[in-house]
C-alpha positions in Angstrom: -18.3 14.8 20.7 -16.1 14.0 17.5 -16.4 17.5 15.4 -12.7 18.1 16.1 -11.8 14.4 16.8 -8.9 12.9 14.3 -10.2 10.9 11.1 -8.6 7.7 10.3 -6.8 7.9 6.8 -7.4 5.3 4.4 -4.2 3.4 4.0 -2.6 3.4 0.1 -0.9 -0.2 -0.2 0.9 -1.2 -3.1 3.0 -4.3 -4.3 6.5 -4.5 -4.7 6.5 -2.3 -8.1 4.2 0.3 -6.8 0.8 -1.2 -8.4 -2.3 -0.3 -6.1 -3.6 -3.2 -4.3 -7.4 -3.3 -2.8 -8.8 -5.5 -0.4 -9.6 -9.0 -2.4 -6.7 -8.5 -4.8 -4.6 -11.7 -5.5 -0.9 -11.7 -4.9 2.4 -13.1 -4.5 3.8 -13.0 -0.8 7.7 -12.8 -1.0 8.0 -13.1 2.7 6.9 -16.4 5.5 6.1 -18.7 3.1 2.6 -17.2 2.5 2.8 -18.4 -1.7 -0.5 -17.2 -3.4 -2.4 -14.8 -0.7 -5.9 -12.7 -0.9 -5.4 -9.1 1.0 -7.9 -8.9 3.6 -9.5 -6.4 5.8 -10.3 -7.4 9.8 -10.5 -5.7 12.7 -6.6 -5.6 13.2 -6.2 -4.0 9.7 -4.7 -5.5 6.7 -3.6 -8.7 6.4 -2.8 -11.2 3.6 -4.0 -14.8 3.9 -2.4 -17.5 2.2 -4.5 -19.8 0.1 -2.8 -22.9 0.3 -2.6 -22.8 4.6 -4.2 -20.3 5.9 -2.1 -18.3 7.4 -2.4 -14.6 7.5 0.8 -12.4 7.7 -0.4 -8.0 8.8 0.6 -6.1 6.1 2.9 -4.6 8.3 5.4 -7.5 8.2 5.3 -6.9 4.5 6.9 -3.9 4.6 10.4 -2.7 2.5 12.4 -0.8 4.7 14.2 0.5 1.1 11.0 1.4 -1.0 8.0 1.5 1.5 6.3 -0.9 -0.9 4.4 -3.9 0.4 7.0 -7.3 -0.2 3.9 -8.8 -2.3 3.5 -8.8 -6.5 0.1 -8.5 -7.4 -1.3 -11.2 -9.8 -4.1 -10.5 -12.2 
């Protein structure tokens, strides 16, 4: 019935110096040649897609194993 089921957390991302990122923020991908990227939101999760081809990279692949920090810098 759900009353006792397990809620899905809301997942805390942030770049490479610990600023919060939210879906539609602008950033720098350091990792697969992603360049300029929006973060997105689809049915897999998270995901950053690069601008100039298109390609989108889970936020998971993102990851620093050292900090726990996404491998992005956010751009204003």
């Amino acid at each position: 019935m759900g009353l006792f089921g397990k809620r899905k957390k809301k997942m805390k991302l942030h770049d490479f110096n610990g600023i919060p990122l939210k879906v539609g923020d602008k950033v720098n991908a350091l990792r697969y040649d992603l360049g300029e990227s929006i973060l997105e939101e689809n049915d897999e999760g998270y995901v950053y897609k690069s601008l100039a081809t298109g390609q989108t990279v889970s936020f998971a692949k993102m990851i620093d194993a050292h900090t726990k920090y996404q491998k992005v810098i956010k751009l204003d």
